[in-house]
C-alpha positions in Angstrom: -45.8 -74.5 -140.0 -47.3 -77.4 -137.9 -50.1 -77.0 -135.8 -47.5 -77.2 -132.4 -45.8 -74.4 -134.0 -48.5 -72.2 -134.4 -49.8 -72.9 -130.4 -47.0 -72.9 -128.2 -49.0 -73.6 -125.1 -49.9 -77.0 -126.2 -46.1 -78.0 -125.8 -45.8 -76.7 -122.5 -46.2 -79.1 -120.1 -46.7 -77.1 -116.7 -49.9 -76.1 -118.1 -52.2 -77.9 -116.9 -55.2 -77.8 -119.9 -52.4 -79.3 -122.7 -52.9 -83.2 -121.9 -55.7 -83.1 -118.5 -57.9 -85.4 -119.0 -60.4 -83.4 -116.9 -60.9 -81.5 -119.6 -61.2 -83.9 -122.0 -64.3 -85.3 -119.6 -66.0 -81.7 -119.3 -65.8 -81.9 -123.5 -66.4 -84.3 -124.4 -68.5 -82.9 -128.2 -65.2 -80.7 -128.3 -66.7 -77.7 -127.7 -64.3 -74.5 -128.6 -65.3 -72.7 -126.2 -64.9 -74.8 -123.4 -61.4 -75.2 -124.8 -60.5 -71.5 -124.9 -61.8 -71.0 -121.7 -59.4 -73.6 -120.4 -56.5 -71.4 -121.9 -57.7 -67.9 -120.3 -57.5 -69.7 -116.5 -53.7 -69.7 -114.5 -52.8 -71.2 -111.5 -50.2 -70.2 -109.1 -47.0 -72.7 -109.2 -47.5 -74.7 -105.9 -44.7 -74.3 -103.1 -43.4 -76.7 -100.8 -44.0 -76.6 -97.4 -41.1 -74.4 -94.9 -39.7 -77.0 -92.2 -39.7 -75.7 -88.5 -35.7 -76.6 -88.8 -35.7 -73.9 -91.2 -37.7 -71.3 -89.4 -36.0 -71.6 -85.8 -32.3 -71.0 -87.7 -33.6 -68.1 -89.6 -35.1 -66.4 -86.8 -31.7 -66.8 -85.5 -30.0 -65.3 -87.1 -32.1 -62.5 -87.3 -32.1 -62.3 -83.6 -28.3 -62.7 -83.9 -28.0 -59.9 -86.4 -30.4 -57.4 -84.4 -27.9 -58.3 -81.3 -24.9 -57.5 -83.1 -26.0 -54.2 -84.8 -27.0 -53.3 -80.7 -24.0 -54.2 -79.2 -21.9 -52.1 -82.2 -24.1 -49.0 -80.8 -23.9 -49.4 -77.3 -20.2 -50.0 -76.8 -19.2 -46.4 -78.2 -21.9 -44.7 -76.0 -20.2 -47.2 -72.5 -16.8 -46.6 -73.7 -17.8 -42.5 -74.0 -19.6 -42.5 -70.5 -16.5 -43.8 -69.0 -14.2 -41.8 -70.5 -16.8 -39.2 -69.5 -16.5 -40.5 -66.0 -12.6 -40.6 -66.1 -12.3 -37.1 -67.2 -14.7 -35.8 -64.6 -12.7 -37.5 -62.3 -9.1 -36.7 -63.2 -10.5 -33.0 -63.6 -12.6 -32.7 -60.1 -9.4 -34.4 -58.4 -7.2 -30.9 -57.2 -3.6 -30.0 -58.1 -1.0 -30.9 -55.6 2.9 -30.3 -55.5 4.8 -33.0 -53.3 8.2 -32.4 -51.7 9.9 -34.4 -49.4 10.3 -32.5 -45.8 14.0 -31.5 -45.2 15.8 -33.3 -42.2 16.4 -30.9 -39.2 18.9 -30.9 -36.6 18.0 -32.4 -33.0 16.0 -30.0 -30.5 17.8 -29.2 -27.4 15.8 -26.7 -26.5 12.1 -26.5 -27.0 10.4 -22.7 -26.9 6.8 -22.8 -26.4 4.1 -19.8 -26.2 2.6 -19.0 -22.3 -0.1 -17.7 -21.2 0.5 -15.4 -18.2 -2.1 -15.3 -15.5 -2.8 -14.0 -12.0 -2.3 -16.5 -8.9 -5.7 -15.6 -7.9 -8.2 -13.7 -9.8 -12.0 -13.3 -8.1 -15.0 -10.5 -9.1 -16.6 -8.8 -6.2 -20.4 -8.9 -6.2 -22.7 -7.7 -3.4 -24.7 -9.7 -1.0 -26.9 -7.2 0.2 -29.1 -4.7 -1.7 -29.1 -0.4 -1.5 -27.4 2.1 -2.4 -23.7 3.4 -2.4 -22.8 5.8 -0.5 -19.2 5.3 -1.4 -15.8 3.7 -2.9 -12.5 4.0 -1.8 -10.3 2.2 -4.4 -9.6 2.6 -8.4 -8.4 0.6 -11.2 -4.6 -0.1 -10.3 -4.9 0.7 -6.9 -2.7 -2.0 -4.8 -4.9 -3.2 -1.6 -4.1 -5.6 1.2 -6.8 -8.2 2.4 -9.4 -7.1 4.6 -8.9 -3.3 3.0 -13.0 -1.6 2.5 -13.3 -1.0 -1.1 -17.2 0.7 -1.1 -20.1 0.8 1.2 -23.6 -0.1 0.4 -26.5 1.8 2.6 -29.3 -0.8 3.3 -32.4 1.1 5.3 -34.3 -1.8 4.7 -31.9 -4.5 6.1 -31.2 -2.4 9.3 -35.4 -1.8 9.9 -34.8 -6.0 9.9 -32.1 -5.7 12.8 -33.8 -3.7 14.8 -37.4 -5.5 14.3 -35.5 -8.7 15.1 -33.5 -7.9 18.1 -37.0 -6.5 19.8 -38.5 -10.2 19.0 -35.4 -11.7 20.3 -36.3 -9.7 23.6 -39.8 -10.3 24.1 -39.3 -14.2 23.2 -35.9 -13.9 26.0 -39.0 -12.3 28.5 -41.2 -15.3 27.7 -39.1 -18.2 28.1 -37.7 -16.3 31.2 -41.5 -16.1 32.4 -42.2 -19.7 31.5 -39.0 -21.2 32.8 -39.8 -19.3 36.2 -43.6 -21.2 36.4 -42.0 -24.6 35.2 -39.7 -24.3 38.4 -42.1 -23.3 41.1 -44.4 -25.7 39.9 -41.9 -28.5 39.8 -41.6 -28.2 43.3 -45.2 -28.1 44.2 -45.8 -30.8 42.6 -43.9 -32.7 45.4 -46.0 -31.7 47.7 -49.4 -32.1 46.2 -49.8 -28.6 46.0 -50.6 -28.7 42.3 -51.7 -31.4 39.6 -48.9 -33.0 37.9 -50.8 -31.9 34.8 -50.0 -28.5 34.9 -46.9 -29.1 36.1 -46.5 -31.1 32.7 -47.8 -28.1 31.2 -45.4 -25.2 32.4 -42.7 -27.2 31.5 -43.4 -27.8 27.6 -44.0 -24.0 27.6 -40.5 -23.4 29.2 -39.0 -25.5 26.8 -41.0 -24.1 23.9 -40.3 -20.4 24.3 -36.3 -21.8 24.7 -36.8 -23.0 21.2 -38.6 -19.4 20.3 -35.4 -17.3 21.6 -32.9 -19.6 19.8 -35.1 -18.7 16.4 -34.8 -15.4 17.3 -31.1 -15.7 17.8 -30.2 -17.3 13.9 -32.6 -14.6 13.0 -30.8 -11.5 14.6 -27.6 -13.2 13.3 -28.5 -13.3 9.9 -29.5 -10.0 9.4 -26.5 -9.3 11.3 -24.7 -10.5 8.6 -26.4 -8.9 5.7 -25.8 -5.8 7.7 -22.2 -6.9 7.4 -22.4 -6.9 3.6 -23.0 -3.3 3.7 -19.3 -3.0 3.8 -17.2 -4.8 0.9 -13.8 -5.7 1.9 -10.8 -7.4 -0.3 -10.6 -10.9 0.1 -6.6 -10.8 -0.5 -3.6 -8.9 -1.2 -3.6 -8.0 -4.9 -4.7 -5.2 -7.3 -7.9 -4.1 -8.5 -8.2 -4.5 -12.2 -11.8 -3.0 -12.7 -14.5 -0.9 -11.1 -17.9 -1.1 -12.4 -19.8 1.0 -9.8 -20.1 4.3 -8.7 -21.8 6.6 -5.9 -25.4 6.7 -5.5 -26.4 3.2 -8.2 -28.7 1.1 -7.2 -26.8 -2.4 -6.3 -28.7 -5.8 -6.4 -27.7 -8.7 -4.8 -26.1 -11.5 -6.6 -23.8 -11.9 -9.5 -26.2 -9.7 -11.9 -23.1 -7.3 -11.8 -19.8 -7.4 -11.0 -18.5 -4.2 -8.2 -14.8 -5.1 -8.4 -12.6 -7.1 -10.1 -9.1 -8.3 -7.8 -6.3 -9.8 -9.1 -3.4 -11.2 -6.8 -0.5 -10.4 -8.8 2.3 -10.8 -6.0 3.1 -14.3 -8.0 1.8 -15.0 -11.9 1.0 -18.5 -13.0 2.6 -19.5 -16.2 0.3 -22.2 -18.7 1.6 -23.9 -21.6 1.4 -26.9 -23.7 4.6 -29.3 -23.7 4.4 -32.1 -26.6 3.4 -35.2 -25.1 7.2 -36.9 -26.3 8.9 -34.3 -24.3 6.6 -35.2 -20.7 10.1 -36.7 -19.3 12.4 -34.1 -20.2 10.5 -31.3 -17.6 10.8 -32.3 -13.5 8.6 -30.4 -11.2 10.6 -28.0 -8.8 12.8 -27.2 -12.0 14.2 -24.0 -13.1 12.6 -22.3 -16.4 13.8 -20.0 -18.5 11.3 -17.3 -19.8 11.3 -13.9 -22.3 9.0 -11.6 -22.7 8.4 -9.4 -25.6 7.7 -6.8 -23.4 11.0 -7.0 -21.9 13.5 -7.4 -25.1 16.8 -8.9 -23.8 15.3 -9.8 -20.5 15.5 -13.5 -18.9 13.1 -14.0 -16.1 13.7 -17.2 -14.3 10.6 -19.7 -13.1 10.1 -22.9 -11.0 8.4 -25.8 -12.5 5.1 -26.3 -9.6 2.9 -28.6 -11.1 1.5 -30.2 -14.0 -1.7 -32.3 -15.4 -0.3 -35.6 -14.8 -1.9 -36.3 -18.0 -1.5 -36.2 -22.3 -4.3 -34.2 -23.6 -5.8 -36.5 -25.9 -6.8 -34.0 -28.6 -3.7 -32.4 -28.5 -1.5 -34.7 -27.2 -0.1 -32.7 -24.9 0.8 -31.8 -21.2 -0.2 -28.6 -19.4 2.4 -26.9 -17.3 2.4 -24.5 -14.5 5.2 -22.4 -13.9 5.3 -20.1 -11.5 6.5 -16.4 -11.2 7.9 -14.2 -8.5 6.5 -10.5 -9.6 7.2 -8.5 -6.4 8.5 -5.8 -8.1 5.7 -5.3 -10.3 7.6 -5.7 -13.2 5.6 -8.7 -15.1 1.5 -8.1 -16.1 -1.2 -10.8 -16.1 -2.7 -11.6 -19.5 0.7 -11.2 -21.5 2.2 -14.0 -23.5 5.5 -15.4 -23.0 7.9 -17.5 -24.3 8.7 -20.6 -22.5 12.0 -22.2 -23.0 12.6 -25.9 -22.2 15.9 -27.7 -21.7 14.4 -31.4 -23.6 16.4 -34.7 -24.6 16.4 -34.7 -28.5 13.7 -37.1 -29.5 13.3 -39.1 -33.3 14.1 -37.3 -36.0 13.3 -33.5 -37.0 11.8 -32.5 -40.3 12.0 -28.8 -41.5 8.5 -28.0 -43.4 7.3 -24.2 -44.6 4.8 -22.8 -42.4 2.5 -22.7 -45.5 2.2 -27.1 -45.9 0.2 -26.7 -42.2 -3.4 -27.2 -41.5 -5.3 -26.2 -38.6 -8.4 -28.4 -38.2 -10.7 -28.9 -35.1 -9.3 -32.2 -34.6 -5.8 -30.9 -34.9 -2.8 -29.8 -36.2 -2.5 -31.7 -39.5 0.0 -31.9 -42.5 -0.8 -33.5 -46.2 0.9 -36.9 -47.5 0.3 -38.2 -51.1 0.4 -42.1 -51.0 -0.5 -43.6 -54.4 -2.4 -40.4 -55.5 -4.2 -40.4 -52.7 -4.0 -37.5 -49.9 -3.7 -38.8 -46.3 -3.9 -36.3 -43.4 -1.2 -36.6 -41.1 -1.2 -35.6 -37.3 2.1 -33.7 -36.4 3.7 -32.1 -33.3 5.5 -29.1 -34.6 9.1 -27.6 -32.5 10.7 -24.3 -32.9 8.6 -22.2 -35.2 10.4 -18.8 -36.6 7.2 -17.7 -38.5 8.8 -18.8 -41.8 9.5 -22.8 -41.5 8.6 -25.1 -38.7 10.4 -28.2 -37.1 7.9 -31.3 -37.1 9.4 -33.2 -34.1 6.5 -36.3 -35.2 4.4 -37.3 -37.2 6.3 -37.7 -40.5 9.1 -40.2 -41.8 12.1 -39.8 -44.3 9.9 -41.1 -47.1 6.7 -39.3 -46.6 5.8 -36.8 -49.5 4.7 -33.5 -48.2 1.8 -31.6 -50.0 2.8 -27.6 -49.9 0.0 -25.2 -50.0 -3.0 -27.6 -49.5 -5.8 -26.6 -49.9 -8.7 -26.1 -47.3 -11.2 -28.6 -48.6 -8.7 -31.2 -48.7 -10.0 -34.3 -46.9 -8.6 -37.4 -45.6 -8.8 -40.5 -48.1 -9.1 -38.2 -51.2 -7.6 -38.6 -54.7 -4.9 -36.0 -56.0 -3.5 -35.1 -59.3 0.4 -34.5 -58.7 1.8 -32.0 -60.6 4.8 -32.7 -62.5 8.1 -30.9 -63.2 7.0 -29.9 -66.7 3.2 -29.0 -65.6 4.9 -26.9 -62.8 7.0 -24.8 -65.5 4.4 -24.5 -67.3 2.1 -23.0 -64.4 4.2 -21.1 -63.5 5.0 -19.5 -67.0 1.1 -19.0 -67.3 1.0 -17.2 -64.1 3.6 -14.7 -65.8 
């Protein structure tokens, strides 16, 4: 075997002992030791530098691969949250059936509710304060104006009489007295009998105790009058409708409580609400035709006397008086009655159940689906037989009608329409 063969480290090259010539110079007797020495040391291989070029694209794509891996976890959280949000919208939306209103035939005559009401109605109150000593008519009890319904007694107010008719005589004495010396002075004073100073002076008496006496006077009148108040008399013809006092109370003046309560009933003033698209179908001084429950079968006939002259914006109508000739006694105040007009057909009708109504402050209002969304539309409504209505406007031929709305229902707000099969289906449940 040669000597290469036996030491394998002298034939390779990346050592760096095999061939140096350094260590040739640090042995140069050819020391052993120094040579084995040379063999125990190693060296890490030496790398080349890393280029910037190589950095920047490395970091790169790290910060490439970091993006990616985030973007793979967010999408599936955004796409849940929205199908989250969807959900929670489709679900908090509420379930709506649509039908299309029904066309109705052409109103020719319009029957509206009435409220019946007395041609005058007053409460009696007392002016003056005592006792009373009596009453002389009940409820229902038919009086003619100027009738006495009670009488107060009022020690106190007649004390103020008397005390004030003996001032109005003793200030009568003293402008008498003074008037008297403002004469007989006046014609002194012509002759020089007296100054024209006291003349002056006799004569602003006479004129001030003139003023006293007229004082007096109002005075005396106005207890007079309070005096009158003792007795309470009807102010017209008509029927009293409620007593509130009775012998021996204690009355207060003033409005603090009511004695009487008079109703002229002689005539009875009809009030109702005509839809503002009928206002030219009604004249004043026309004949109306009106039924009471009271009176089944029963058509009491009324003139036409006045009315607003003007829509009501909120309801978008037009108040009417109609007047009633109840001589006979026959008709009561406060009763409702129904009001039938003779109108000119007007657009076209809609039939719609009593149920697709809502009654909001703003309105009478009835529920459209446009595009899933719910619009609230305002309506004037016709004949009403407590079952289906007649919508005389508001609506059109292609509107979709929302039945049983609900209460919360708001204008502007998204609906789920229920369809044919989800109907059946709901409706099988509910079996």
């Amino acid at each position: 075997m040669s000597p290469e063969q036996r030491n394998p480290e002298n034939n390779n090259p990346g050592t760096p002992h095999s061939h140096s010539p350094n260590s040739q110079l640090a042995s140069p007797l050819g020391d052993p030791h120094s040579h084995s020495s040379s063999h125990d040391t190693e060296h890490a291989p030496e790398q080349k530098p890393i280029k910037p070029r190589h950095a920047i694209t490395a970091i790169g794509i790290l910060l490439l691969v970091l993006i990616v891996l985030a973007v793979l976890g967010i999408l599936p959280r955004w796409r849940s949250a929205d199908a989250l949000a969807k959900s929670t919208d489709e679900l908090a939306a509420p379930s709506v059936i649509i039908n299309a209103p029904k066309p109705g035939q052409p109103i020719q005559e319009l029957i509206l509710p009435g409220n019946v009401t007395s041609y005058t109605d007053a409460p009696i109150y007392a002016r003056t304060s005592g006792y009373l000593t009596k009453w002389y008519y009940d409820i229902g009890a038919r009086v003619k104006k100027g009738a006495l319904l009670a009488e107060i007694a009022s020690p106190e107010v007649d004390q103020q009489l008397a005390q004030a008719e003996a001032d109005l005589n003793t200030a009568q004495a003293t402008a008498n007295n003074a008037r008297i010396q403002s004469e007989r002075y006046k014609g002194l004073v012509a002759s020089n009998a007296v100054s024209q100073q006291d003349t002056d002076t006799f004569v602003n008496q006479a004129a001030s105790t003139s003023a006293q006496v007229k004082s007096a006077e109002a005075n005396v009148q106005r207890l007079k009058e309070l005096t009158s108040f003792e007795k309470i008399y009807a102010p017209f013809d008509g029927v009293v409708t409620a007593r509130n006092i009775d012998t021996g109370q204690l009355i207060d003046t003033g409005a603090a409580k009511e004695l009487f309560h008079l109703q002229a009933v002689q005539t009875l003033r009809v009030y109702t609400n005509l839809p503002g698209v009928f206002s030219a179908s009604v004249k004043k001084g026309s004949t109306i035709d009106l039924t009471f429950v009271e009176h089944p079968g029963q058509v009491t006939h009324g003139k036409l006397v006045r009315t607003a002259d003007a829509i009501d914006p909120a309801s978008r109508t037009l108040l009417v008086e109609i007047d009633v000739d109840n001589r006979s006694g026959n008709l009561l105040a406060g009763t409702l009655a129904q009001v039938h007009f003779k109108v000119n057909p007007v657009g076209s009708v809609f039939v719609l159940p009593v149920s697709a109504l809502m009654f909001r402050s703003e309105g009478l209002r009835v529920g459209t689906v446009k595009d899933g969304v719910a619009h609230l539309v305002a309506v004037t409504i016709g004949q009403d037989d407590g079952r289906t209505v007649q919508v005389i406007t508001g609506l059109t031929k292609d509107d979709l009608v929302i039945q049983d709305p609900p209460d919360s229902l708001i204008d502007g707000e998204k609906v789920h329409v229920l369809s044919p099969e989800e109907i059946k289906t709901a409706s099988q449940g509910g079996m």
